[in-house]
N, C-alpha and C positions, 0 to 999 in steps of 0.2 A: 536343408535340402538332404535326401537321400541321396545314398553311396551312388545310385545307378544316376540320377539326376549331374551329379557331382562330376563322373566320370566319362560323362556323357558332352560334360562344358569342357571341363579342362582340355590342356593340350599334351602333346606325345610328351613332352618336355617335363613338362607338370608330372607327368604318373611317372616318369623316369625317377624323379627328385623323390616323390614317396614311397616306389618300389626301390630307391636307394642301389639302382643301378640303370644300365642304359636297356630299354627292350629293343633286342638286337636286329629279331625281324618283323617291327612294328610296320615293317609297306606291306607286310602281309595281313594282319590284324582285318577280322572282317568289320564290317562296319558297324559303329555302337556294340563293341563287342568289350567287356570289360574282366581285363585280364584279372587271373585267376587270384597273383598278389593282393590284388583290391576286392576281393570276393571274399576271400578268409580273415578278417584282418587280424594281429594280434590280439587275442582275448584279455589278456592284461594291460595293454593301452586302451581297449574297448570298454573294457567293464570297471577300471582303474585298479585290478585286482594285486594281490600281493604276488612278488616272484614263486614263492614257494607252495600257493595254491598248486593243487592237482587236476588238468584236464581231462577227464573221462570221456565226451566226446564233444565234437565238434559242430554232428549237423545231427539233432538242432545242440546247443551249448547246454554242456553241463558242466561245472567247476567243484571242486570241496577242498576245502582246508582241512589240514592237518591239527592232530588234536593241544599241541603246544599255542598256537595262530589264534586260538577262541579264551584266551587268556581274563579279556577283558569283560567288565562286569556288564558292558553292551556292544553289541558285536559291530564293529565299524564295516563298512560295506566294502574296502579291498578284503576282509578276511571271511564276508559272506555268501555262502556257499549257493549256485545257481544250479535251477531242473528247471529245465525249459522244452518244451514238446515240439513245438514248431517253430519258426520263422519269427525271430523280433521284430515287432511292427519299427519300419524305415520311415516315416512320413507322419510326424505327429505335430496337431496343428491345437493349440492349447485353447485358442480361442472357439473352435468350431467343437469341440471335444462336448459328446450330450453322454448322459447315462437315462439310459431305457429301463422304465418298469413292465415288465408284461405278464404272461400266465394267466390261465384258464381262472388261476385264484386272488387275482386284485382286483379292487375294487372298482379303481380306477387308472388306464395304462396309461401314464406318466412318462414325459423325458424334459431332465435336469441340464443346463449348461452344467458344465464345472463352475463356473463365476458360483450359480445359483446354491451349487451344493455345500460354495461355501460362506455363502453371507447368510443362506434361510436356515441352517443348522447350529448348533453349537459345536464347538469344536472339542474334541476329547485326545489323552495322549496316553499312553499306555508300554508297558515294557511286554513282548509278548514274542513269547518262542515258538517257532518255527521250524519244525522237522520232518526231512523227507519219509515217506513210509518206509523205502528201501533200504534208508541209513543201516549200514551193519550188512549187507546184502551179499559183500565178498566172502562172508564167514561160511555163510551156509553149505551143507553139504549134501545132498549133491546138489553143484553150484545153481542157484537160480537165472534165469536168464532176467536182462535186465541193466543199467548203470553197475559197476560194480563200487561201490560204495562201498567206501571205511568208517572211519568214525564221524566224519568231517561235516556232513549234509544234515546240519542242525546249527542255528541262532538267536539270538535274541538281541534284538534290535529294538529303540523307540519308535513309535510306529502315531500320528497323528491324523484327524482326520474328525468325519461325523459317522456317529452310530448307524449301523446301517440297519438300526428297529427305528431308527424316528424316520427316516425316509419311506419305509414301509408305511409305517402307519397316517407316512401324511398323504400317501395315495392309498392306502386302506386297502386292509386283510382280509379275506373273506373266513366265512368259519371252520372251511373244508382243508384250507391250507396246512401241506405238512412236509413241504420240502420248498426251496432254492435251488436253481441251476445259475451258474455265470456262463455270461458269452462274452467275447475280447476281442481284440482287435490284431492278434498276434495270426500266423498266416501256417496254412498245414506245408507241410515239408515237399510234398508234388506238387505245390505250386498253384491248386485247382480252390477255388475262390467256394465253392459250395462244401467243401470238408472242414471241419475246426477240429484243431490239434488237440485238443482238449477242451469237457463243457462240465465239470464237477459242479456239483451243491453239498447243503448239510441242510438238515432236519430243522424244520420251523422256530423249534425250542432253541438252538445253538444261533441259527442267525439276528434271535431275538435279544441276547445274552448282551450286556452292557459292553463287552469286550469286541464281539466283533464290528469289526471298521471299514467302513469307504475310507481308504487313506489315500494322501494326498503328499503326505511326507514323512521322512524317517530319519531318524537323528536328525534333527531341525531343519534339514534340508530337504527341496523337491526330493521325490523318491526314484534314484537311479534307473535309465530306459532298461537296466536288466532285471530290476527288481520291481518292472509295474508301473511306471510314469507314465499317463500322468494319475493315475486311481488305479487301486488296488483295493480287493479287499482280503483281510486279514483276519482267519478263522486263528485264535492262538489254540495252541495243546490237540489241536486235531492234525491229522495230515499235511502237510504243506500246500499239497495239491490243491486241498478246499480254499488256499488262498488267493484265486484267482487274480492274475498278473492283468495291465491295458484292459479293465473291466468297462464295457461300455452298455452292457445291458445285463436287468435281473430279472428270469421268471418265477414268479411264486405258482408253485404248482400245487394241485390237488393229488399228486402222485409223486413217490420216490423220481429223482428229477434221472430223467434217462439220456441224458447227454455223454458225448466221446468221453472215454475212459472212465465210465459208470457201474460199466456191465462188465459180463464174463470175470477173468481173474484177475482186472483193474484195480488196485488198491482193495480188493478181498484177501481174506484167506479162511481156511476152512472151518467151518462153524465149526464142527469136533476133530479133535485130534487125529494125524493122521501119520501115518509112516510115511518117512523119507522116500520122496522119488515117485510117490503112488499118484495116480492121476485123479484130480478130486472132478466132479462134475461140477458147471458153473451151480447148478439148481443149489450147493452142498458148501456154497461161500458166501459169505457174509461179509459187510461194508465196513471196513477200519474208522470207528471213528473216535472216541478218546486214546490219546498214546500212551504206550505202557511205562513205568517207572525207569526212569535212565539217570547217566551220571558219568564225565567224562574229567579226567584228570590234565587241566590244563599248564600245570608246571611243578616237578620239572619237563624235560622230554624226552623221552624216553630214550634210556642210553646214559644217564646222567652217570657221573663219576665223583664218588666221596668217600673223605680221607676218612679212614677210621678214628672213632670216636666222637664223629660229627655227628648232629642234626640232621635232618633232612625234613624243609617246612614244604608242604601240598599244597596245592589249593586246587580248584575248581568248579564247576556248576552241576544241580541235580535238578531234576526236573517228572513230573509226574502226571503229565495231560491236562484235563479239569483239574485234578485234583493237586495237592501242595505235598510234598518231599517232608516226613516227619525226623527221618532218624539216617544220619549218612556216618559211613563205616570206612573204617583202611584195614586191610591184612598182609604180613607182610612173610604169612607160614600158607600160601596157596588158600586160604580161605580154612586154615584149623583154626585159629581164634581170630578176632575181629577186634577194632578200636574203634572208641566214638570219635568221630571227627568233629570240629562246630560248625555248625550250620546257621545261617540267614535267613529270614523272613525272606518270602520275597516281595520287591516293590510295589506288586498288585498284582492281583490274581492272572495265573495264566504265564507269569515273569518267572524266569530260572532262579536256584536260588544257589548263592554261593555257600563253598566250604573250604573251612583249610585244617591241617592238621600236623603236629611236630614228630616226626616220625627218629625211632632212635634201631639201630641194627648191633647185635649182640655179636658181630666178628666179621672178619674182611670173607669177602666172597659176594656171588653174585645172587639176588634177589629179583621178584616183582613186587611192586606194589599193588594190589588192586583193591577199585573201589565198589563198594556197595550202597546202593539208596534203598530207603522204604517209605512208601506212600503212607496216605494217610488211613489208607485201609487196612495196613498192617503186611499188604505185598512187597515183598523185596526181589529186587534183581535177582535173574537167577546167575549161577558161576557162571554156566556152562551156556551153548545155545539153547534157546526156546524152540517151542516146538517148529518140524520146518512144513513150507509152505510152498505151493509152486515157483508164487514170485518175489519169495527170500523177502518178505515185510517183517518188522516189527522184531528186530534183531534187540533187544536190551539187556543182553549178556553182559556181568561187571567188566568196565573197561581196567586196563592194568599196562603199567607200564615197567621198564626195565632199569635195572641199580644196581652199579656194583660197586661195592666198600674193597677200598685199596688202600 
């Protein structure tokens, strides 16, 4: 039952006991009117998130972890960072649940139970990271408007499900096809049933890719109502955004798929370089779609205290879109010389990869340590910010943390 359902049966008593106090002039309360405690609920009893997650906003839910919290070699779902556009669908019925094929470019328009999607498919599992475009977006100068994100709005998580090329091609491609748009069942923030909060796609080639997933679960479990239950699909190394959350229907298009948050400076940024603060025209942005080389230092955290003469062992994840993380660094002179750290394979393509490193400090006083990745193209992180943008995207400035020898 949804929240309005729920509070709509209970009694004055009832909402007293879970608003955890008495509502005092509830003879006033208009009718089926559901107070405002039961409208917001706790995000961390809602989403089961950790105490020390950060809420950025409210309406609709955003949440990010702290870069200590992603420690883990897959990211468990209280320390998994949420961007949500509208309204979490309230009213999800597992049995009734269809996924729609449609667009100008299939062959044939198709709808799937879920039962169907998962007994006619094979099932695939995958480790695949996941990051907001905005991640790094408080850095920017002059500030972008926007979530202001730290480093937090990125994970990797198991992710299971069926390929979302065999579903394609078991209702057939046509030849002209060169884009995907999702549509969901999550609801626009004014309430008005004809707007969708969001309708992103990716290019024919990426939704073909063995990696992306109709999923259906994550770390072995259904996948959490914040995180897309009961399907989800899962573009890894692209935008987060292209991961569309409550997916209940997919157009293959004969055209760049022009759904909400498509256009204008949506997940763009300027095709050429541009100075800070200058107004770009939408015609002069281009569509973010592999992520640029990153790398965030998950322990210690930052602030850490060691006795001189100590060690100090690193660890944490690098990650580089499509592409695989060749060579991860620590500097511990602002980036004058650099050290190799060891780095991991990752578990399949698209999956973060770890690193850790024994770091030694040549006298008491206070240090950073900061990290650097490089692709496999031979691009590395840069120190500093990358170029800025109107809406502060695609921040992978080396993260770095702080240490002081005492």
């Amino acid at each position: 039952m949804n929240r309005r359902g729920f509070t709509n049966k209970i009694s004055l008593a009832a909402m007293a006991t879970v608003l955890g106090s008495e509502i005092v002039f509830a003879r006033y309360m208009p009718k089926d009117y559901i107070p405002l405690g039961l409208q917001d609920p706790d995000p961390f009893k809602m989403f089961r998130k950790d105490k020390e997650m950060v809420v950025l906003n409210d309406k609709p839910w955003n949440l990010e972890a702290r870069a200590h919290l992603l420690n883990d070699d897959i990211t468990p779902n209280k320390f998994m960072f949420i961007r949500n556009n509208g309204r979490i669908p309230e009213q999800i019925d597992t049995s009734k649940w269809t996924l729609t094929l449609d667009g100008e470019s299939v062959k044939n328009a198709k709808t799937y139970s879920l039962a169907e999607l998962k007994s006619k498919f094979q099932h695939y599992t995958y480790q695949l990271t996941l990051e907001c475009g905005g991640n790094g977006r408080s850095e920017f100068n002059p500030p972008a408007k926007g979530n202001q994100w730290t480093v937090g709005a990125v994970s990797c998580a198991e992710w299971a499900g069926v390929r979302l090329r065999d579903v394609l091609e078991d209702a057939g491609i046509k030849p002209d096809a060169v884009y995907i748009g999702y549509h969901a069942a999550d609801t626009h923030l004014s309430g008005d049933p004809n707007k969708e909060p969001i309708s992103r796609g990716v290019p024919i080639q990426k939704a073909l890719q063995d990696e992306t997933l109709l999923a259906f679960s994550m770390n072995g479990e259904d996948i959490p109502l914040a995180h897309g239950f009961p399907l989800r699909l899962v573009c890894g190394g692209w935008p987060a955004s292209t991961s569309g959350k409550w997916v209940n229907r997919i157009s293959v298009r004969n055209k760049v798929h022009d759904g909400e948050k498509m256009g204008g400076t949506s997940y763009r940024v300027p095709c050429e370089t541009v100075a800070p603060g200058s107004k770009v025209e939408d015609s002069d942005m281009c569509i973010i779609e592999s992520m640029p080389v990153k790398s965030l230092i998950t322990y210690p955290k930052s602030g850490a205290l060691i006795k001189q003469g100590q060690t100090l062992n690193i660890n944490g994840h690098a990650w580089a879109g499509e592409l695989e993380v060749s060579k991860m660094e620590y500097s511990i002179d602002f980036g004058s010389t650099w050290h190799t750290c060891s780095l991991k394979r990752p578990k399949n393509r698209l999956a973060w990869q770890h690193f850790n490193a024994t770091v030694s400090f040549p006298k008491k006083g206070y240090y950073e340590v900061w990290g650097r990745a490089t692709d496999t193209n031979g691009k590395a992180q840069p120190m500093v910010l990358p170029g800025w943008n109107p809406k502060g995207y695609l921040n992978n400035a080396c993260h770095r943390i702080a240490v002081k020898i005492v």
